[in-house]
C-alpha positions as CSV (number, residue, x, y, z in Angstrom):
1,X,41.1,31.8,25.0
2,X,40.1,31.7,21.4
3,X,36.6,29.4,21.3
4,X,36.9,28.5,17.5
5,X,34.6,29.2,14.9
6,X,30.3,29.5,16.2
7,X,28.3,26.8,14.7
8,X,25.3,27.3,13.1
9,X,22.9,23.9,14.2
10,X,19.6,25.8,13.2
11,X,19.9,24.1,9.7
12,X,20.3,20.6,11.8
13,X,17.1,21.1,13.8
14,X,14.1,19.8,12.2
15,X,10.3,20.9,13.8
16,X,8.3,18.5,14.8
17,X,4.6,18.3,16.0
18,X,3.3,15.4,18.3
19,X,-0.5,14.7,19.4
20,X,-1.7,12.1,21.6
21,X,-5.3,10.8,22.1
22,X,-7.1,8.3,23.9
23,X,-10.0,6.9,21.7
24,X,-12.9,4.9,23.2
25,X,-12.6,1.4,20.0
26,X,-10.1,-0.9,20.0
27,X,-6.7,-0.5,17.9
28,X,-8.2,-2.0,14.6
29,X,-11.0,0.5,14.3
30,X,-8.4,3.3,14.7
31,X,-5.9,1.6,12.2
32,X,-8.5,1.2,9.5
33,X,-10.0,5.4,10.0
34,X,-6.2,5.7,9.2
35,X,-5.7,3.4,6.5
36,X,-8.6,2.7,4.2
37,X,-10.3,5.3,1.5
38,X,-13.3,5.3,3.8
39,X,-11.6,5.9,6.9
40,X,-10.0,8.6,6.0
41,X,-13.1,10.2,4.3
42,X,-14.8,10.0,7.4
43,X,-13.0,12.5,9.3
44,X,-10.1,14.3,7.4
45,X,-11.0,14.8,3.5
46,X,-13.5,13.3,1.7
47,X,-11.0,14.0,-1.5
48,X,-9.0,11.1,-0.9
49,X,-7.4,8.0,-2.7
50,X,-5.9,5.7,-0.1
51,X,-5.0,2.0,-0.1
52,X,-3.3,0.2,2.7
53,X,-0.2,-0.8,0.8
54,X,3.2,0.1,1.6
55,X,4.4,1.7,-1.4
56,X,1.8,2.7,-2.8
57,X,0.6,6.6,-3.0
58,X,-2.0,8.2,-1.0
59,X,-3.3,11.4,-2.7
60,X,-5.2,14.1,-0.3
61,X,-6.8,16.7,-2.1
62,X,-8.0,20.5,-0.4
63,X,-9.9,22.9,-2.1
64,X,-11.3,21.7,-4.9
65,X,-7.5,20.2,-5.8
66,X,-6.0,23.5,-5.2
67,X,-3.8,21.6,-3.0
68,X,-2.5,18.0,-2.8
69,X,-0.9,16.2,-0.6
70,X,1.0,13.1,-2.1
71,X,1.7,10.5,1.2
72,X,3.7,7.5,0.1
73,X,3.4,4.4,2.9
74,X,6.4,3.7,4.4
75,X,5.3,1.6,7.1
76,X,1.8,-0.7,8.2
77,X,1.7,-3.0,11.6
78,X,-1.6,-3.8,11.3
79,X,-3.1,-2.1,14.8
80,X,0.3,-0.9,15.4
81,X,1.8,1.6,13.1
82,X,1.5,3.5,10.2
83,X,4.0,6.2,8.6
84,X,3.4,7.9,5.9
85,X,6.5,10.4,3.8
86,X,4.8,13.2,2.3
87,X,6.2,13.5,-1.7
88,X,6.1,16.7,-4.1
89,X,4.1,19.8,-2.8
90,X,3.1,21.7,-0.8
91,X,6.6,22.9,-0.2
92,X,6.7,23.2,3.7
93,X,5.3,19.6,4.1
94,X,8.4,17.8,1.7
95,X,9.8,15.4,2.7
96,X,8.2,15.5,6.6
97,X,6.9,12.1,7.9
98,X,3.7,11.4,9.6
99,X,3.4,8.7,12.2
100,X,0.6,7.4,14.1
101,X,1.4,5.2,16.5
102,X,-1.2,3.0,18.4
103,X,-1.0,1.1,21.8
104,X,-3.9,-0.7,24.0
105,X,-5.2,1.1,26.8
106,X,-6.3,-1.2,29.6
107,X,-9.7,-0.8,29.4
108,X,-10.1,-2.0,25.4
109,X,-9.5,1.6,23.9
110,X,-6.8,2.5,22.3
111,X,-4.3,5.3,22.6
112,X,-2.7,7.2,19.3
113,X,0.6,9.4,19.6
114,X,0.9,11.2,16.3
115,X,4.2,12.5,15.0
116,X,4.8,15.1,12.0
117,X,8.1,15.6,11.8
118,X,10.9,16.7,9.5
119,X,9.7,20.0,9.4
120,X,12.6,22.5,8.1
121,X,11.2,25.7,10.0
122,X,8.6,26.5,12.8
123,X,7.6,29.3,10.7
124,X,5.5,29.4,7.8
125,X,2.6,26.8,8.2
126,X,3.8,25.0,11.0
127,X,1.8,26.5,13.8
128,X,-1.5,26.4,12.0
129,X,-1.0,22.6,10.8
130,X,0.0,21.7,14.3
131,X,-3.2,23.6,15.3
132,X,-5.1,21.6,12.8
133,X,-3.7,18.3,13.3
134,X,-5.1,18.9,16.9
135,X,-8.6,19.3,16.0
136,X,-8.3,16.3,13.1
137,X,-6.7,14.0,16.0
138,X,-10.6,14.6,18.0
139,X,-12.7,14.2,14.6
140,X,-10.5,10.8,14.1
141,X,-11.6,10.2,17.7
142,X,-15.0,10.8,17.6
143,X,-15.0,8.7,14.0
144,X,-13.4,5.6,15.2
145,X,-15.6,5.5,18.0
146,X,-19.0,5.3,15.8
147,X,-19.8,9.1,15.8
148,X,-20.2,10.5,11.6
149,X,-17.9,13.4,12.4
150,X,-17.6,13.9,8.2
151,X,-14.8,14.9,6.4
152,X,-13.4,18.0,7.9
153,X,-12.9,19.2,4.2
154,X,-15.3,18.6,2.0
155,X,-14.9,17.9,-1.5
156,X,-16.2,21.4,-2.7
157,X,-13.6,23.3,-0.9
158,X,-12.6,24.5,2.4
159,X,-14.6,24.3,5.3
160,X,-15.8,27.4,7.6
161,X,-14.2,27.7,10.5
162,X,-16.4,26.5,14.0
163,X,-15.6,24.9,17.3
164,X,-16.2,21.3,17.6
């Protein structure tokens, strides 16, 4: 019995990396680490030009602007929701979306599930920015609950590598 023609679905199957944390502050203090200029500056880059505005354009910049991420808002539920479409280069990270999703834990805290997905390939980048994302999701943690993590990149370049 003749089973047809194979089908290639690898071109159909997009990578996709998902985080989830439990942060000691309550949902607002973990939207606004994820959605003002200073937020963001206090635990991912300080490089960065952010305003919570769907629409509008948030630039991240790595290495002294070597690299730049361009993250149009898609989506703000104020203590809810946030997703982010990442524009132009780096070429791996095109078109993938970024979503960071918050819920109430019942005693105050909150708990963030955070999505990266669209991802063409789980080769390249992908298993170091998944790695990454991990260690940026405990630096958001240990930000929105009054710690001074800093930005994790620095404004004159690339960080060295240590444990946190």
């Amino acid at each position: 019995m003749d089973a047809g023609p194979a089908i290639d679905l690898s071109a159909a199957v997009m990578a996709e990396m998902l985080h989830e944390v439990v942060i000691g502050a309550p949902a607002h203090r973990v939207y606004a680490a994820l959605t003002t200029r200073e937020g963001l500056r206090g635990w991912w880059t300080e490089d960065t030009e952010a305003e919570p505005r769907v629409g509008s354009v948030a630039l991240f910049g790595f290495g002294k602007r070597a690299t730049v991420f361009r993250m149009r808002i898609d989506d703000l539920v104020p203590g809810r929701r946030i997703v982010w479409s990442c524009e132009g280069e780096p070429g791996e990270w095109q078109d993938t979306q970024l979503t960071f999703e918050l819920a109430p834990t019942p005693n105050g805290g909150t708990r963030l599930r955070f999505t990266h997905a669209g991802w063409r390939s789980p080769d390249g980048c992908f298993a170091t920015c998944n790695s990454r994302w991990g260690v940026l999701m405990h630096r958001l943690k240990a930000y929105a609950e009054g710690e001074e993590p800093g930005p994790h990149f620095p404004a004159g370049g690339w960080p060295a590598v240590r444990a946190r």
